[in-house]
VOKE-206940 format. One line per 8 residues: number of its first residue (from 1); their letters; for each residue x, y, z of C-alpha. Coordinates in steps of 0.05 Angstrom, whole numbers. Layout:
<recs>
NUM) A) X:Y:Z ~ ...
</recs>
This chain:
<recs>
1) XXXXXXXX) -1208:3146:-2186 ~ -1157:3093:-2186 ~ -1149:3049:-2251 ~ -1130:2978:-2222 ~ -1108:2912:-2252 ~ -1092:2844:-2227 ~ -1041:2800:-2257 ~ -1053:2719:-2239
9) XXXXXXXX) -1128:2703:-2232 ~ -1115:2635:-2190 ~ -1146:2624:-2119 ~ -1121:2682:-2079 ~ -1152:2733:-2130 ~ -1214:2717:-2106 ~ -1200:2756:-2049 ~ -1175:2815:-2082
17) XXXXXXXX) -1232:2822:-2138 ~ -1278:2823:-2062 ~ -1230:2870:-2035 ~ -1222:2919:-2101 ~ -1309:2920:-2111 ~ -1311:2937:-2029 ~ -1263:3011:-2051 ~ -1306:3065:-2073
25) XXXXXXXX) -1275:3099:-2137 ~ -1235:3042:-2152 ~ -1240:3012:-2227 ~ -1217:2950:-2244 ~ -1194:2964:-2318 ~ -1150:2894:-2343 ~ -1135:2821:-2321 ~ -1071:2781:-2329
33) XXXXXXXX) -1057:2704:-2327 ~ -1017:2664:-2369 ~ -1067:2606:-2371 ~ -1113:2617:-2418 ~ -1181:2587:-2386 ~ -1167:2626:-2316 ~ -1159:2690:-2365 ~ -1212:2678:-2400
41) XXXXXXXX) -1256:2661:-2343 ~ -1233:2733:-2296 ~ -1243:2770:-2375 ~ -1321:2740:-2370 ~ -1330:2751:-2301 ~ -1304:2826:-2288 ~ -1332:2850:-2372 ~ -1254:2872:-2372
49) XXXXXXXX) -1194:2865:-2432 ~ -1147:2806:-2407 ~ -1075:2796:-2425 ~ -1025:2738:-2415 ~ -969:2797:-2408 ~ -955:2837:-2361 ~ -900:2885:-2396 ~ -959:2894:-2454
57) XXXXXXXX) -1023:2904:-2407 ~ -974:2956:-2364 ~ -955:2991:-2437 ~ -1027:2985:-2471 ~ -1064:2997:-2400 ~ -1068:3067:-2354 ~ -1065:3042:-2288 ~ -1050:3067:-2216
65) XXXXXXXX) -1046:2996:-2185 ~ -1033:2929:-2194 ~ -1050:2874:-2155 ~ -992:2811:-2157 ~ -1026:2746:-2136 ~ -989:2705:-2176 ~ -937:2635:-2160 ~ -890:2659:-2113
73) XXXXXXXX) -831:2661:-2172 ~ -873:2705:-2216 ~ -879:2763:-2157 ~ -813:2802:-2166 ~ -812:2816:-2244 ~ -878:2840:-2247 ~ -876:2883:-2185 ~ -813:2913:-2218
81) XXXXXXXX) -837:2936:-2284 ~ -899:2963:-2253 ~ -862:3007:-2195 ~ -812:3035:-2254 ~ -874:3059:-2291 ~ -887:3097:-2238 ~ -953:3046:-2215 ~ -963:3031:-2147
89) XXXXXXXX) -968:2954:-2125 ~ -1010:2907:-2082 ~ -966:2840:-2080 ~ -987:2781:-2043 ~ -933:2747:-2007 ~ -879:2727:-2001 ~ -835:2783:-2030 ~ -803:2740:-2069
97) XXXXXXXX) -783:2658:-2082 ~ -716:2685:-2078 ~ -674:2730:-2035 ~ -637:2757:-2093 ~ -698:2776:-2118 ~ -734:2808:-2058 ~ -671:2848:-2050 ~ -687:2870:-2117
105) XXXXXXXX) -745:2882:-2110 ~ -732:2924:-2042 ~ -684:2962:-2088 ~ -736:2976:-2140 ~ -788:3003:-2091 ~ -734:3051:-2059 ~ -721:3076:-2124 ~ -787:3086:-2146
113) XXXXXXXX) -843:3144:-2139 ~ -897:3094:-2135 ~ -918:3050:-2072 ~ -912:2980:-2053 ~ -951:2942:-1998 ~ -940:2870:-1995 ~ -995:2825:-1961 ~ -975:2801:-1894
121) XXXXXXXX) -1054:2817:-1874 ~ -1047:2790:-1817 ~ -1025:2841:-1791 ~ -1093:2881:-1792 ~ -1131:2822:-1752 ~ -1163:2853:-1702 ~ -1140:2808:-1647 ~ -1069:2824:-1680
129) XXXXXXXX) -1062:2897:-1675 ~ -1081:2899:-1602 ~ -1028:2854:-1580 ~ -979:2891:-1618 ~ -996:2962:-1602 ~ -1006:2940:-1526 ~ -932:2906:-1526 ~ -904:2963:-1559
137) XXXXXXXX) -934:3011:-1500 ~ -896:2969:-1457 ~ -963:2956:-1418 ~ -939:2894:-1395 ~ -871:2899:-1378 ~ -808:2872:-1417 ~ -821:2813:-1471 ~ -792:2754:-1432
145) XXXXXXXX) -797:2701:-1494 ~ -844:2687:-1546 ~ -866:2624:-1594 ~ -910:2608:-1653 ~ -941:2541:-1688 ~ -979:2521:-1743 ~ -1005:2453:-1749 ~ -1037:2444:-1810
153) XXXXXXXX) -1049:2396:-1861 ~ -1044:2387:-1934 ~ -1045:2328:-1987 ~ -1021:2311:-2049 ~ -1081:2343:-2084 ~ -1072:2408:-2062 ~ -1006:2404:-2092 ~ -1036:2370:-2154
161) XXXXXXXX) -1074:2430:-2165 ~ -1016:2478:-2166 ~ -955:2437:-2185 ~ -907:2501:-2176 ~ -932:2503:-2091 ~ -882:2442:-2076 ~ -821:2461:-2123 ~ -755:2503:-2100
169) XXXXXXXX) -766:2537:-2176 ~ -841:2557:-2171 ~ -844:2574:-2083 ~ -776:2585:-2068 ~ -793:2540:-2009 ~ -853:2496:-1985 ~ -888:2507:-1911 ~ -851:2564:-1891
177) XXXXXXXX) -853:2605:-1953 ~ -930:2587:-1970 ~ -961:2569:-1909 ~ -931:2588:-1839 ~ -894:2650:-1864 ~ -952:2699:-1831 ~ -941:2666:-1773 ~ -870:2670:-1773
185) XXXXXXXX) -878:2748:-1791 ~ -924:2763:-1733 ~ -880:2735:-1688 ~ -818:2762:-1709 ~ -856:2832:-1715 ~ -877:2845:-1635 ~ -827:2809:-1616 ~ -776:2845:-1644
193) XXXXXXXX) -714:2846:-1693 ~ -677:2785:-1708 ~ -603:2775:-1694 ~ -595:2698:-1705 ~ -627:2639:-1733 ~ -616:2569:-1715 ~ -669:2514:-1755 ~ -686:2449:-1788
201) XXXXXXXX) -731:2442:-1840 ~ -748:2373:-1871 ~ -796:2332:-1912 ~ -834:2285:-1867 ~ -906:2272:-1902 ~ -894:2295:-1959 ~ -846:2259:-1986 ~ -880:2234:-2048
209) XXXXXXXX) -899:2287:-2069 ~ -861:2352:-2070 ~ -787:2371:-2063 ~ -795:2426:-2008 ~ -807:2417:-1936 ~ -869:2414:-1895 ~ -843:2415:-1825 ~ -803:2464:-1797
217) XXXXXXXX) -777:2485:-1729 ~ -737:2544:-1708 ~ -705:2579:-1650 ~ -694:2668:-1656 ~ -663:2706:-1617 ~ -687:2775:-1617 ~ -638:2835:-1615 ~ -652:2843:-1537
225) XXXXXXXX) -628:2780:-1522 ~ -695:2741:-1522 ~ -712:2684:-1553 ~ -774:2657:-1592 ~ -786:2588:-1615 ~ -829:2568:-1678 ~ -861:2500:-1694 ~ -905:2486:-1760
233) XXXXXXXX) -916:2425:-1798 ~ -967:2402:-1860 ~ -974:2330:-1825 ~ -1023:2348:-1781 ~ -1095:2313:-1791 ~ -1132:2383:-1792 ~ -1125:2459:-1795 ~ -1114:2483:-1723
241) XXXXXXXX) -1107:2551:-1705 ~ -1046:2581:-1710 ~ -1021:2607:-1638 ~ -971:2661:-1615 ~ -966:2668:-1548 ~ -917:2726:-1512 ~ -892:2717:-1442 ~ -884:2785:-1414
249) XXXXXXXX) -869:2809:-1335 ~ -936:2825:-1318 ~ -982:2785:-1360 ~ -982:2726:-1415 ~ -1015:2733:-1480 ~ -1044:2674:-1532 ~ -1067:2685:-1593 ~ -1112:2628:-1613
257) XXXXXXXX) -1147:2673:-1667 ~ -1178:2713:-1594 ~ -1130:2733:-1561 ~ -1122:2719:-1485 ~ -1085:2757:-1440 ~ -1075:2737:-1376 ~ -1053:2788:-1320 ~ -1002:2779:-1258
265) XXXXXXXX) -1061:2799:-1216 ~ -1107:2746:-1241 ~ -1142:2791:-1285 ~ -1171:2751:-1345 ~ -1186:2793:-1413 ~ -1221:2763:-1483 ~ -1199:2804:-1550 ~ -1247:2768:-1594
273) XXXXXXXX) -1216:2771:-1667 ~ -1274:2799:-1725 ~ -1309:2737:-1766 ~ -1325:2754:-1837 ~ -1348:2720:-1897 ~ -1308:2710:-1965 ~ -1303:2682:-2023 ~ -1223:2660:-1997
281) XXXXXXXX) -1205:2606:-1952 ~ -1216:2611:-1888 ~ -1148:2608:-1862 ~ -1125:2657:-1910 ~ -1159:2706:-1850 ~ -1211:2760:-1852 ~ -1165:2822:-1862 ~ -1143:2820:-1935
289) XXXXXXXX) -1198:2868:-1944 ~ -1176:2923:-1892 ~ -1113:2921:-1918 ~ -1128:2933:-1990 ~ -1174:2988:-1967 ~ -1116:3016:-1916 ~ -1062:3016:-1978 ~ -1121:3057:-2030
297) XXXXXXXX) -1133:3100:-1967 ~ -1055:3119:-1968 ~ -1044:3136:-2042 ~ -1011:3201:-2047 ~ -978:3203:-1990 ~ -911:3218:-1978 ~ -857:3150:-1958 ~ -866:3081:-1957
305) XXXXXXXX) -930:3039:-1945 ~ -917:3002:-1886 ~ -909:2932:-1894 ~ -858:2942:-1957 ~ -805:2901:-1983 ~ -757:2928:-1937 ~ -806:2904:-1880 ~ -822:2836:-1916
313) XXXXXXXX) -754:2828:-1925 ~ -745:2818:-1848 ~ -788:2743:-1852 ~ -757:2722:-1924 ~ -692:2728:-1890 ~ -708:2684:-1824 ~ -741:2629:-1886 ~ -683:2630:-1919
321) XXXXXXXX) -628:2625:-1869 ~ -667:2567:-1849 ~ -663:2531:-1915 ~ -582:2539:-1920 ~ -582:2503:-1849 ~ -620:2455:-1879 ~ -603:2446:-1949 ~ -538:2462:-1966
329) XXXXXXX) -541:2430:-2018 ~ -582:2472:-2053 ~ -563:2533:-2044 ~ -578:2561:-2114 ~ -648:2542:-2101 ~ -653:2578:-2041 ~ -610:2638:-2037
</recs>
């Protein structure tokens, strides 16, 4: 029976506490925030001891797992001193604000006994996984070229709320670092690994507000020689759906949540993606769940969970070569 707790009790835990109740066995056994009314209000909800700590919860507290949904600058430390105790770790994303700091982190988990999966759920959409596992078959031929967008909005509220979402200290980044980066990873991960980066991000709605971008555009090219091409922005009127579509030899694929594939031959097939209700945003997806219940599944197995920092590493990297083409300037912020 796995002893769980989950450090930062903000917006995204909401999805975990859904996810942890959904795991048969699993006991959620301490909370941790360092704001006292979200810690007190996760120590009333859950009937659980709360701590504003994480290095005295993790010495005071038997746990197996840890759940990190905390600002994206508070991810690294935490996931550290729980894998060199020996306790496994959930960690939302990104890896890290930094890359010196994911690389850290990578280094941590490779040293450690425990496991580390960090959430790139997007991966589990079931719309997702068929387009991946059908490209990787090679069903349809060679990939040919590839692109993603994400055309979303946001306002100064929503940075009002969380202050730390539009600074280089608290999200190592804006759009691409809180917002697009799932995008960004599915595409990189059918179509392949990266061998160069060429982008521009910028500030163009935003301005007013926060320090970091929200608009972004970048070119890949894949280590076959492809190319993919990736498009997001925050100064959109509304939440579209994100899209990747795949250009293949024998068919085209678009993901517009479904996913359409359309054959050489004419052939026309519909991969409807799973609807599910949470307690989470809906554009946050409907697979945090399957994943959390895919990483308890794996405990005690031998190797690495999956999507680990060595594999998260992979999208941080693409982010942040695109901030020192854009902002040279700050390179301390965004190394």
């Amino acid at each position: 029976m796995p002893r769980v707790a989950i450090i930062g009790c903000g917006d995204v835990a909401t999805v975990h506490f859904e996810a942890l109740a959904a795991i048969a066995g699993a006991e959620l056994v301490a909370v941790c925030d360092t704001d006292p009314e979200r810690l007190a209000a996760a120590v009333a909800a859950h009937n659980v001891p709360g701590y504003a700590d994480v290095a005295t919860l993790l010495d005071e507290v038997s746990v197996d797992v840890v759940h990190i949904c905390t600002p994206h600058n508070q991810h690294a430390d935490p996931a550290i001193a729980a894998l060199e105790r020996g306790v496994n770790v959930i960690s939302e994303k990104p890896l890290a604000s930094t890359l010196a700091d994911g690389e850290r982190l990578a280094a941590a988990a490779a040293a450690s006994t425990a496991r580390i999966g960090i959430c790139f759920q997007n991966r589990y959409n079931q719309a997702v996984q068929a387009m991946a596992q059908r490209l990787k078959d090679g069903e349809f031929g060679a990939i040919l070229g590839g692109s993603g967008t994400v055309t979303w909005h946001r306002d100064a509220s929503y940075y009002g709320n969380r202050p730390w979402r539009g600074s280089w200290v608290g999200g190592g980044g804006g759009l691409l670092m809180n917002q697009a980066i799932h995008t960004l990873d599915l595409l990189q991960w059918m179509m392949g690994e990266v061998r160069s980066v060429a982008g521009h991000a910028a500030t163009h709605a935003l301005g007013e507000t926060i320090e970091v971008e929200d608009t972004a555009e970048i070119v890949l090219t894949h280590d076959n020689g492809v190319r993919s091409v990736f498009y997001a922005t925050l100064a959109n009127s509304v939440n579209a759906p994100i899209t990747v579509d795949i250009v293949a030899e024998k068919a085209t694929l678009q993901l517009r949540g479904d996913l359409l594939i359309t054959h050489d031959d004419g052939r026309v097939e519909v991969i409807e993606e799973r609807r599910a209700a949470s307690g989470g945003r809906d554009y946050w997806g409907v697979s945090h769940q399957l994943y959390i219940a895919d990483f308890y599944a794996q405990l005690g197995q031998e190797g690495s969970f999956w999507i680990d920092p060595a594999e998260a590493l992979k999208t941080l990297r693409i982010i942040k070569d695109v901030y020192a083409q854009s902002y040279p300037e700050r390179l301390v912020d965004v190394a």
